[in-house]
C-alpha positions as CSV (number, residue, x, y, z in Angstrom):
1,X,-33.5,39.6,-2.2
2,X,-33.4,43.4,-2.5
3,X,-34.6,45.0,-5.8
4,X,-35.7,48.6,-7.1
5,X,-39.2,49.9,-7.6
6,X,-39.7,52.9,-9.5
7,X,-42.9,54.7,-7.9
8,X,-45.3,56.8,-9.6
9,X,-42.9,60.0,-8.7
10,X,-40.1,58.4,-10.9
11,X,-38.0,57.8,-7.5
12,X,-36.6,54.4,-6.6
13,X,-37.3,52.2,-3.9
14,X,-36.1,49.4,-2.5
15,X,-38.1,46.7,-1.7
16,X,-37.3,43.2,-0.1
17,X,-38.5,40.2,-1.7
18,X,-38.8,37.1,0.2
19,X,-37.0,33.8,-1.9
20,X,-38.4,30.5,-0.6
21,X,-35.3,28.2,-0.5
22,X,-35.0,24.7,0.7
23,X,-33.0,24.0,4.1
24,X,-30.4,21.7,3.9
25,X,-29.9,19.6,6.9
26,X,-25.8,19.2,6.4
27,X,-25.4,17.1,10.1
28,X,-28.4,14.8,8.5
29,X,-27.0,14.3,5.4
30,X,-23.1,13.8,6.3
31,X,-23.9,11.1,8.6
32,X,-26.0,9.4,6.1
33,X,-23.1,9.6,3.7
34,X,-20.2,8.1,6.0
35,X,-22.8,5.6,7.3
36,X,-23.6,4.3,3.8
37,X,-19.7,4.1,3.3
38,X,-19.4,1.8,6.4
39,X,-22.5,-0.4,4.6
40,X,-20.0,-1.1,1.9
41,X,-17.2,-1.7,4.0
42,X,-14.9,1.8,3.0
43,X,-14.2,4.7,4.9
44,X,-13.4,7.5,2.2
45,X,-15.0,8.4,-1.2
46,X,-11.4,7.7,-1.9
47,X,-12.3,3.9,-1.7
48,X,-15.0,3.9,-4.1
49,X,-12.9,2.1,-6.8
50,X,-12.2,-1.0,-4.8
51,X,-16.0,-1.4,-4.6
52,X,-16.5,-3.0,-7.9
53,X,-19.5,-4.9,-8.6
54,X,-19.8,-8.7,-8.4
55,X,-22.2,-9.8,-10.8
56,X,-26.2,-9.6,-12.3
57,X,-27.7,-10.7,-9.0
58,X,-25.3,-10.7,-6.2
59,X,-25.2,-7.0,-4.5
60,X,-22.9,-8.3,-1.3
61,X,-19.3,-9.4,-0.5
62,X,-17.8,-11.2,2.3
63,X,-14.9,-10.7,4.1
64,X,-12.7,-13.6,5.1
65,X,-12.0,-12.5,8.4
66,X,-14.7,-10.5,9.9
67,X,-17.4,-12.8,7.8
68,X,-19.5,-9.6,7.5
69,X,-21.1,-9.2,4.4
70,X,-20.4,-5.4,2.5
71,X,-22.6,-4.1,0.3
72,X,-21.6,-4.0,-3.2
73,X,-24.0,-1.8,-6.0
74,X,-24.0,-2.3,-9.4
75,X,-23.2,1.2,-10.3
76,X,-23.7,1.4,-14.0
77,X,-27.7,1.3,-13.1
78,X,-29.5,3.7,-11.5
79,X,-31.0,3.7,-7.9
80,X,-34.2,2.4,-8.6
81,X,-32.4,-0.8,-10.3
82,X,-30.7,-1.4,-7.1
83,X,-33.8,-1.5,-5.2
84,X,-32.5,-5.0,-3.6
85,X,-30.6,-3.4,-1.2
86,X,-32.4,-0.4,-0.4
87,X,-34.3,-1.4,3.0
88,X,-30.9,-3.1,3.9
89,X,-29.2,0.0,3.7
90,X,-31.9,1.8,5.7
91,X,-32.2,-0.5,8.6
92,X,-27.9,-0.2,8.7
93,X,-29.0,3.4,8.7
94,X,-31.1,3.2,11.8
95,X,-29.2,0.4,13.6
96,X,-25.8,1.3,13.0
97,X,-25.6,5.1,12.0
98,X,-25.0,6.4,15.5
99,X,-22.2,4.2,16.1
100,X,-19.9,5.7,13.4
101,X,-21.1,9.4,13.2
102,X,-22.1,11.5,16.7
103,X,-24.4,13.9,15.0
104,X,-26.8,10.9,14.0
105,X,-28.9,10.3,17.1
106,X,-31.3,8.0,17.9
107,X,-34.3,10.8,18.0
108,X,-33.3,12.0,14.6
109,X,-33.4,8.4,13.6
110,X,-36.9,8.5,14.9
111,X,-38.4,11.4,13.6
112,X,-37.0,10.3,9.9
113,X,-39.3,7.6,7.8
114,X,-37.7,5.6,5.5
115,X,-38.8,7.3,2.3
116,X,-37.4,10.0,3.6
117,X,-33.7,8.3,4.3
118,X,-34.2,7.1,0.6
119,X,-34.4,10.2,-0.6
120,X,-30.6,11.1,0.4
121,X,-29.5,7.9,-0.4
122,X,-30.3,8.9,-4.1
123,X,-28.6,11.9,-4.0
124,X,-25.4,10.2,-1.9
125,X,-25.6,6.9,-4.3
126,X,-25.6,9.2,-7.8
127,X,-22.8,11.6,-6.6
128,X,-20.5,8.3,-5.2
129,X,-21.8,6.7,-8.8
130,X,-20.2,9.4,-10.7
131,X,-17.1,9.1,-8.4
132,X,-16.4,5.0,-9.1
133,X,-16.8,6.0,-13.1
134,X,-14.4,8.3,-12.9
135,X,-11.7,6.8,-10.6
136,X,-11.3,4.1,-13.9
137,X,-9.7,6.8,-15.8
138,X,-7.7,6.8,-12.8
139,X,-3.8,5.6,-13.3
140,X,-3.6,3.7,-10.4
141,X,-6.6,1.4,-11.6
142,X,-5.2,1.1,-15.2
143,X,-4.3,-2.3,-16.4
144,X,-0.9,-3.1,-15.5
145,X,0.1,-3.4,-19.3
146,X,-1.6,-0.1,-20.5
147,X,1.5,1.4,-21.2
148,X,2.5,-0.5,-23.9
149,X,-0.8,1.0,-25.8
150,X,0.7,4.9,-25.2
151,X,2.1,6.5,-27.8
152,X,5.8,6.5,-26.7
153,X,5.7,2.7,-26.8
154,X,4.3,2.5,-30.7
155,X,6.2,1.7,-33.3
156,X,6.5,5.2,-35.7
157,X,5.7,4.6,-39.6
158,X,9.9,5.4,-40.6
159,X,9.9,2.1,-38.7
160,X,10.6,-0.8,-41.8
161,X,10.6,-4.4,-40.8
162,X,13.8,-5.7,-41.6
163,X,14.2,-9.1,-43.6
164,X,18.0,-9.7,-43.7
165,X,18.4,-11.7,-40.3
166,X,21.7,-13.0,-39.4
167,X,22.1,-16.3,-39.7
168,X,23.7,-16.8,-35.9
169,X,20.7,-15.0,-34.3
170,X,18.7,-17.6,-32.0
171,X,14.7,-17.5,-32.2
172,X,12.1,-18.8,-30.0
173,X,10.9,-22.6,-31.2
174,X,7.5,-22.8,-32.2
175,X,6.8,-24.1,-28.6
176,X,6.7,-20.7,-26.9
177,X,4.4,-19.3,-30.0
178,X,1.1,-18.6,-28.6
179,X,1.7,-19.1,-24.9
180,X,-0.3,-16.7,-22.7
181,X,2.3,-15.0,-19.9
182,X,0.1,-16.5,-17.1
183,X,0.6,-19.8,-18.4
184,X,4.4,-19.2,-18.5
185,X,6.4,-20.9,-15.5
186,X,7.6,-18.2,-12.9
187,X,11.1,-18.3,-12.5
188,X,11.9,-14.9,-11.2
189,X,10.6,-16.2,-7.8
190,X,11.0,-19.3,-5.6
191,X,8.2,-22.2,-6.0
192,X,7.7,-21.5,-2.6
193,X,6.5,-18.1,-3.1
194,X,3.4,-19.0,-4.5
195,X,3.1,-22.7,-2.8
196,X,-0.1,-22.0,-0.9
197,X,-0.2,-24.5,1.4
198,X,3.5,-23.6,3.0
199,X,2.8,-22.9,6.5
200,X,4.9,-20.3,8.9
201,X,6.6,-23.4,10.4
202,X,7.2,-24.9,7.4
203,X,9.5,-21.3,6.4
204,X,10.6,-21.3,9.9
205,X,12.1,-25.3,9.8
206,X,13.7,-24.1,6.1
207,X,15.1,-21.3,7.7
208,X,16.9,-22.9,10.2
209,X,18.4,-25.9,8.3
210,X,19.5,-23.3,6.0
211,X,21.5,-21.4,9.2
212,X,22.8,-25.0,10.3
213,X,24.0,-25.2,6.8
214,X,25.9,-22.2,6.4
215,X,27.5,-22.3,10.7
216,X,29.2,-25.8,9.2
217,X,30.1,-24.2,6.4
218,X,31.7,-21.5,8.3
219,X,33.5,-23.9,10.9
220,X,35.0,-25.7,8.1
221,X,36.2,-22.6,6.4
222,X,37.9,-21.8,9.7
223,X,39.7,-25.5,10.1
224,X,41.0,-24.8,6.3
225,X,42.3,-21.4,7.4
226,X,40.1,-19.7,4.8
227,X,39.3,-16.5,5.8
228,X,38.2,-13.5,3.6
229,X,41.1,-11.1,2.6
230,X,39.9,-8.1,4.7
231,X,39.9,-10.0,7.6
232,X,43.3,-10.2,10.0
233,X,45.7,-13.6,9.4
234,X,46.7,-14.7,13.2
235,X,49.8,-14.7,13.9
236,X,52.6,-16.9,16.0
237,X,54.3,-15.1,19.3
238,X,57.5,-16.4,20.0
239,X,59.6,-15.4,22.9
240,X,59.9,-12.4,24.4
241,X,62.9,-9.8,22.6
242,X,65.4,-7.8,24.2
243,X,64.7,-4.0,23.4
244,X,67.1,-1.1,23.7
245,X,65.9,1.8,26.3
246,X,64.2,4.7,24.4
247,X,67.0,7.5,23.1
248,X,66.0,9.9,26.0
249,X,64.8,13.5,25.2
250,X,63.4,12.1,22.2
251,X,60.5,10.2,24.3
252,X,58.2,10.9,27.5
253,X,60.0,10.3,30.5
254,X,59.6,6.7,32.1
255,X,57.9,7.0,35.6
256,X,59.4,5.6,38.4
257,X,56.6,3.0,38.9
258,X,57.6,1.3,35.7
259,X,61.1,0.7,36.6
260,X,62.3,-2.3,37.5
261,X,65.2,-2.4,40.5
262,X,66.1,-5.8,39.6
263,X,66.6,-5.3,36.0
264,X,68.7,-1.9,36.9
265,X,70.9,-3.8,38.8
266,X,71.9,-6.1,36.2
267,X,71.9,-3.7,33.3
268,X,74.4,-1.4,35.4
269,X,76.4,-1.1,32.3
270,X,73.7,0.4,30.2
């Protein structure tokens, strides 16, 4: 840092002063960052608010296909409450780390104790911490029904509730009062959308008797003669007509390969 001195003379000088400042080690600490991602199973901070925690005293969750189990933190709490998981999340350091980010070798791995790869796993945890409670003020996350709550969708106080009903309006019974919407029977789907035990060959055998169906339908709309408007009707050909010779001049000229010498001699006349 360079600053002025005023010497005894009353003239300036510059003089340098030395500022001790701590070195960041950005290789070190990105790859500890992504690596911790991979321990919970993400690949982006973007991700963050699909990690949401499980419960008091479970940290992990499995996934049904790989059966690998992803770390989960309870983020309200601070680092030191989550100490369950912290030599899990160093050993994935050491053991996995190289694997998902170049930069993190082996010999760095080395020369690094584990209170040291704790102490950037406080820093990385509290920033991605502050990420996941923010990303719930985040639209996409919102309740599907939060709109109804917004401002447009209240009713305004010129709004008076209106006691002369006509007397042909239909209500709902008293049966639908009080019945939650996920206790309602879905009928804007098939059953079989949400039947979980229909297998792909279950769909595929429906799908073809339904095929069968409508080819039998279609060959017995064709032995009706029903046909849709915009297609052609058939029609009957009868015998071959007589046709007058084009007017000539009006017409291209008939080539000689298209006349008939048989026919000329018996139309002489014409």
């Amino acid at each position: 840092m360079l600053g002025y001195l005023k010497t005894n003379g009353g003239d300036a000088a510059k003089v340098v002063v030395k500022v001790e400042k701590a070195v960041h080690d950005n290789a070190w600490n990105s790859s500890t960052h992504k690596t911790f991602l991979r321990f919970m199973g993400i690949f982006n901070v973007n991700q963050i608010k699909n990690v949401v925690p499980i419960g008091p005293s479970d940290h992990y969750l499995q996934d049904s296909e790989t059966g690998q189990n992803f770390l989960h933190p309870h983020w309200e709490s601070n680092f030191t409450s989550n100490s369950e998981w912290h030599q899990a999340a160093v050993d994935f350091i050491r053991t996995k780390g190289p694997n998902f980010h170049p930069a993190l070798t082996k010999a760095t791995l080395n020369s690094k104790m584990d209170d040291e790869i704790l102490k950037h796993l406080v820093a990385v945890y509290k920033s991605m911490a502050t990420t996941y409670s923010k990303s719930a003020d985040n639209p996409e996350v919102k309740a599907a029904k939060d709109f109804l709550f917004e401002a447009i969708y209240q009713s305004s106080e010129e709004t008076e509730e209106d006691e002369n009903i006509d007397p042909d309006t239909e209500t709902s019974s008293s049966d639908e009062v009080g019945i939650s919407i996920m206790a309602r029977d879905w009928v804007t789907q098939p059953p079989t959308y949400r039947n979980p035990v229909l297998t792909v060959s279950q769909v595929a055998v429906a799908v073809k008797q339904l095929n069968e169906l409508i080819v039998e339908h279609q060959i017995d709309d064709a032995k009706r003669g029903d046909k849709p408007h915009n297609q052609p009707r058939g029609c009957h050909l009868g015998l071959a007509k007589e046709k007058p010779l084009p007017f000539p001049g009006k017409t291209r000229p008939i080539t000689l390969s298209a006349i008939n010498k048989h026919w000329l001699k018996l139309h002489l006349e014409n």
